[in-house]
C-alpha positions in Angstrom: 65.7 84.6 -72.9 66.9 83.3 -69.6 70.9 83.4 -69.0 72.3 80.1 -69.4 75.9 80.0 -68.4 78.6 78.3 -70.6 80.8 75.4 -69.2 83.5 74.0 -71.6 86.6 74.4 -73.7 88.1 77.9 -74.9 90.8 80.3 -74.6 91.0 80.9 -71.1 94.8 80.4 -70.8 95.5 83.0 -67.8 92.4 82.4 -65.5 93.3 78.7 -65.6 97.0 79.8 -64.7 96.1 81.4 -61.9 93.3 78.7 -61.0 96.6 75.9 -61.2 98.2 78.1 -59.0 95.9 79.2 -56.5 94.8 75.2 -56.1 92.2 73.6 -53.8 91.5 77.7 -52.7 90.9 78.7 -56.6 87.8 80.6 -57.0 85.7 79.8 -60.5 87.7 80.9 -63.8 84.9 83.2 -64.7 85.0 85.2 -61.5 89.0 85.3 -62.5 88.3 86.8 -66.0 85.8 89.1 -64.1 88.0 90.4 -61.6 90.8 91.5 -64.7 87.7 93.6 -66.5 88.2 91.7 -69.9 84.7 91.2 -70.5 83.9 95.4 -70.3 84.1 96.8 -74.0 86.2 96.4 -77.5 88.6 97.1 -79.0 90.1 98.1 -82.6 93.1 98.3 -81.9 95.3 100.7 -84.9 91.7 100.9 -86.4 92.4 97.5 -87.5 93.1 94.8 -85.2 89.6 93.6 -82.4 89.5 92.4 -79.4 86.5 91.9 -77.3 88.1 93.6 -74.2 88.1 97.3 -73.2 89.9 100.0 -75.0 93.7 100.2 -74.0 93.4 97.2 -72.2 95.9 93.9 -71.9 95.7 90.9 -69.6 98.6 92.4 -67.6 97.0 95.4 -67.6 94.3 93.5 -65.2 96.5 91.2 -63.2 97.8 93.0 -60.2 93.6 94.3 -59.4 92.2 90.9 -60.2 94.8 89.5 -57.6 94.1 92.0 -55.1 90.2 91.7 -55.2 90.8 87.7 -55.0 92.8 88.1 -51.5 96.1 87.0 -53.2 99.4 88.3 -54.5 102.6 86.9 -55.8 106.2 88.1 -56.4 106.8 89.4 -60.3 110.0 88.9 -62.1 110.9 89.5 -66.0 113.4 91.3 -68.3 117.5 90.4 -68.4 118.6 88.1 -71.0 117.7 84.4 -71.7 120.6 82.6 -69.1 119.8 84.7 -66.8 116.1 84.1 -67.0 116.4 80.3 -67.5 118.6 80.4 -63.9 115.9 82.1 -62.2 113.3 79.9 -63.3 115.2 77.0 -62.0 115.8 78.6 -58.5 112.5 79.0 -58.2 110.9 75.8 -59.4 112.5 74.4 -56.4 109.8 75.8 -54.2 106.8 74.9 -56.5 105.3 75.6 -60.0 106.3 78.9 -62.1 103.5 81.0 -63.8 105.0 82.1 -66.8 103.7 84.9 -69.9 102.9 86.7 -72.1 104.8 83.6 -74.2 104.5 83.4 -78.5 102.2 80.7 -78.9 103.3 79.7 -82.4 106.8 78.6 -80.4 105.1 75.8 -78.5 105.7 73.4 -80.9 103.9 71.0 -79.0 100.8 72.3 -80.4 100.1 70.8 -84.1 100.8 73.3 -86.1 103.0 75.7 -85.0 106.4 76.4 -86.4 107.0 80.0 -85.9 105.8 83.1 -84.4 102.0 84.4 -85.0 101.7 87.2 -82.8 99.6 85.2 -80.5 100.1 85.7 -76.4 100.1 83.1 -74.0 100.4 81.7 -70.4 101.4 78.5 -69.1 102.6 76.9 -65.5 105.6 75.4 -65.3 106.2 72.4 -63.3 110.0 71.2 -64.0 113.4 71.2 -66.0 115.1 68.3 -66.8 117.0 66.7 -69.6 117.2 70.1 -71.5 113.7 70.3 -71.5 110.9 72.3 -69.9 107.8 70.6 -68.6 104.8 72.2 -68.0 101.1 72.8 -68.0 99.8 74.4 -71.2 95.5 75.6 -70.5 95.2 75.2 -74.2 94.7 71.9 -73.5 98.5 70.2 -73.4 99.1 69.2 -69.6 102.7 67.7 -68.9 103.5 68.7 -72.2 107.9 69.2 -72.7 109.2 71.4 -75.1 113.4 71.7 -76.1 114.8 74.7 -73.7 115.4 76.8 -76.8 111.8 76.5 -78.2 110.8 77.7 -74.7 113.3 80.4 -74.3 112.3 81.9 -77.7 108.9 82.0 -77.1 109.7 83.4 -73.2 111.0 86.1 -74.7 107.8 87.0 -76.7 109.4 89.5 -79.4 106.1 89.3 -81.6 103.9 90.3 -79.0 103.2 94.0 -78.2 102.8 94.0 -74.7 104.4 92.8 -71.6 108.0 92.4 -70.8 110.5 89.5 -72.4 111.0 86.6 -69.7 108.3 87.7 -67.5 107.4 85.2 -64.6 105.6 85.2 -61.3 105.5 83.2 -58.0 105.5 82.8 -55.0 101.4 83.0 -54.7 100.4 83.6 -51.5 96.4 83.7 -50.2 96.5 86.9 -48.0 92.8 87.1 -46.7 89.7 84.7 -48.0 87.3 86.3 -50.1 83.3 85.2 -51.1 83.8 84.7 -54.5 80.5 87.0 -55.0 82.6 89.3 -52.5 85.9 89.0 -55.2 83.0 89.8 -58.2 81.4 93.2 -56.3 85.5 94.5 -55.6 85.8 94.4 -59.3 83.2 96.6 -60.2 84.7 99.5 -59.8 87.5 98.6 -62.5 84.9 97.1 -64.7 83.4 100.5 -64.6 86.4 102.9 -64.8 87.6 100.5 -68.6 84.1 100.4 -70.0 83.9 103.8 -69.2 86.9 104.4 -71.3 88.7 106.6 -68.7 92.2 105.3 -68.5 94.8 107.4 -70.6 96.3 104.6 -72.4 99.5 104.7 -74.7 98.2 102.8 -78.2 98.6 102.8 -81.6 97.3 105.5 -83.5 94.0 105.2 -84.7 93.0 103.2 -82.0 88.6 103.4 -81.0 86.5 101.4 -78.1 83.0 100.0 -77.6 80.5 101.5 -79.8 82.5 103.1 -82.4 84.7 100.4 -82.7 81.7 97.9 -83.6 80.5 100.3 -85.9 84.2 100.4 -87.8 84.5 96.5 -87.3 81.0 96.3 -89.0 82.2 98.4 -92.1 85.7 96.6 -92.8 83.7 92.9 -93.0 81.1 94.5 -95.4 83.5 96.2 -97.3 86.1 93.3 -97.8 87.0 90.6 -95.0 90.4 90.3 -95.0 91.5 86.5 -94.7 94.0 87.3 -91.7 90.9 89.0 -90.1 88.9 86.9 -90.6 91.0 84.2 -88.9 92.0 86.1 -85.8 88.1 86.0 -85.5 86.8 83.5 -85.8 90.1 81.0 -84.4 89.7 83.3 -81.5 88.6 87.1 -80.9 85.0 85.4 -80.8 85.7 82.6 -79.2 87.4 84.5 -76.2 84.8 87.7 -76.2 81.7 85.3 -76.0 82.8 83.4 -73.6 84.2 86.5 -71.1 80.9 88.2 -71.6 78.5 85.1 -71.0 80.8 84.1 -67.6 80.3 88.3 -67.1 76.7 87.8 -66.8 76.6 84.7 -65.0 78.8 86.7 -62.2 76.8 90.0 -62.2 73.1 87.9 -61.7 75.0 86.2 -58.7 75.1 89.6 -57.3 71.7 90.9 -58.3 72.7 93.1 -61.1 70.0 91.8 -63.2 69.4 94.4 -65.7 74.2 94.5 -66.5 73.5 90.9 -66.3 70.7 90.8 -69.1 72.6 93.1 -71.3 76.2 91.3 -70.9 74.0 88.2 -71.7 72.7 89.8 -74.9 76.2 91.2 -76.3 77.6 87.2 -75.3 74.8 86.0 -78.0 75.8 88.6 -80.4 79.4 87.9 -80.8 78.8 84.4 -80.2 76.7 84.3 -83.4 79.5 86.3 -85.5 81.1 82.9 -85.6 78.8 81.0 -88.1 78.7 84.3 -90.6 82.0 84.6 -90.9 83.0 81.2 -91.3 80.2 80.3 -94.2 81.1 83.8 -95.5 77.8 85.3 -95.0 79.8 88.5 -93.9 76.6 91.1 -94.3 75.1 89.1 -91.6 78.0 89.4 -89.3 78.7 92.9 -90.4 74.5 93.6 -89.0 75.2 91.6 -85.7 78.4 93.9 -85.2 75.8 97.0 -85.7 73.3 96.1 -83.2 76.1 95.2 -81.0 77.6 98.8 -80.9 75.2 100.5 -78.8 75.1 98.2 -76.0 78.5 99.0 -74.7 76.8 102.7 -73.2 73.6 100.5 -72.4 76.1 98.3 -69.9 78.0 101.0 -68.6 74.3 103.0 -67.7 73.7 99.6 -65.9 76.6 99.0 -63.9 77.0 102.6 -62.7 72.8 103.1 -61.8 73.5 100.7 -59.3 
């Protein structure tokens, strides 16, 4: 079947960050999840927790390469306690919106539903601060949405997740040369390559396993049992995120003729994407399958990106 690229809704939250920032000059948001190498591999992460990204791999992980394939950079600032990092997101809102993450989600109490930490990271623009309350730009789907300092502050400081650094912000953006987009797509091969590949020495949890052999394990834990939390984290949004990096993967790797990377990120988008039904109607032996055919392709992707 052809490639058919997905438009639409999901959990894009730092590409559209950095697309608010970057403005009328913001290349697509899929060539900005290409260029961080999120699409290239999995994930289980402590043998137990997936994520349809490479092996050792977080968002910030990708940031500063993504930027500097796009033409751009910005100034970084995080760490220091919460007065301290409230007054420097004030000095610099004077010059323009502040990007702002890794942030807890479940703190944004803006969003139905959440009352308290999940573990879930996040990134939002800030626009303003006024009448103790921050205004900003959630890509969830909450523009202009306000939230009580405190709230904000708590979830700045991102305790429950197990990355990044508390109160991390950047600014300053600044367009240092103009790139093709398809130009931004072939810098980022090399570090698409180097994470599928594995390669980087990363400090994770132990029992941690990539790509093939993680589908393999994933596959095995849904047939055995499906643990509820699992199967949330799934279906609410490992799957959700995974399809849609790999399907915006392919559409960027056919603009620049890799046909046959482009076919087989196309492939492992329709894979994942079809977890979702399975696992919510509880056929898991069906999902468990889909994982299995899934875990070879990883090597098949990596074969095609580097014959080229």
């Amino acid at each position: 079947m052809q490639h058919f690229p997905y438009i639409g809704s999901g959990p894009y939250c730092y590409a559209n960050a950095f697309a608010m920032m970057f403005g009328k000059h913001a290349p697509s948001t899929a060539s900005i999840e290409f260029a961080t190498a999120s699409p290239f591999g999995l994930q289980l992460v402590g043998g137990s927790l997936p994520f349809f990204d490479p092996f050792g791999w977080t968002p910030e992980a990708g940031f500063n390469a993504a930027l500097d394939a796009m033409g751009w950079t910005s100034s970084v600032m995080s760490a220091g306690n919460a007065g301290d990092a409230l007054e420097r997101l004030r000095s610099q809102l004077v010059h323009g919106p502040v990007w702002v993450g890794p942030v807890e989600m479940g703190w944004l109490r803006y969003q139905p539903g959440k009352d308290g930490p999940i573990g879930a990271d996040h990134f939002v623009v800030v626009i303003g601060i006024a009448n103790d309350r921050v205004q900003l730009h959630d890509p969830q789907g909450y523009p202009f949405a306000t939230l009580p300092i405190g709230d904000f502050l708590t979830a700045w400081q991102a305790e429950t997740i197990d990355y990044g650094t508390p109160f991390t912000m950047r600014f300053g953006f600044r367009q240092v040369r103009v790139v093709d987009e398809d130009d931004v797509i072939r810098a980022s091969l090399p570090a698409a390559i180097r994470w599928l590949s594995m390669q980087r020495p990363p400090h994770l949890p132990e029992g941690t396993i990539g790509n093939g052999e993680a589908a393999e394990a994933l596959a095995s834990m849904i047939d055995a049992r499906c643990d509820e939390d699992l199967r949330a984290h799934l279906i609410h949004f490992a799957i959700r995120v995974g399809t849609r990096r790999l399907a915006d993967a392919a559409t960027c790797l056919s603009r620049i003729g890799y046909t046959d990377a482009a076919h087989i990120a196309s492939e492992q988008a329709a894979m994942i994407g079809a977890l979702q039904c399975p696992l919510v109607t509880g056929k898991d032996a069906e999902a468990a399958d889909l994982l299995r055919r899934l875990a070879p392709t990883y090597q098949l992707l990596l074969e095609a990106l580097q014959s080229r």
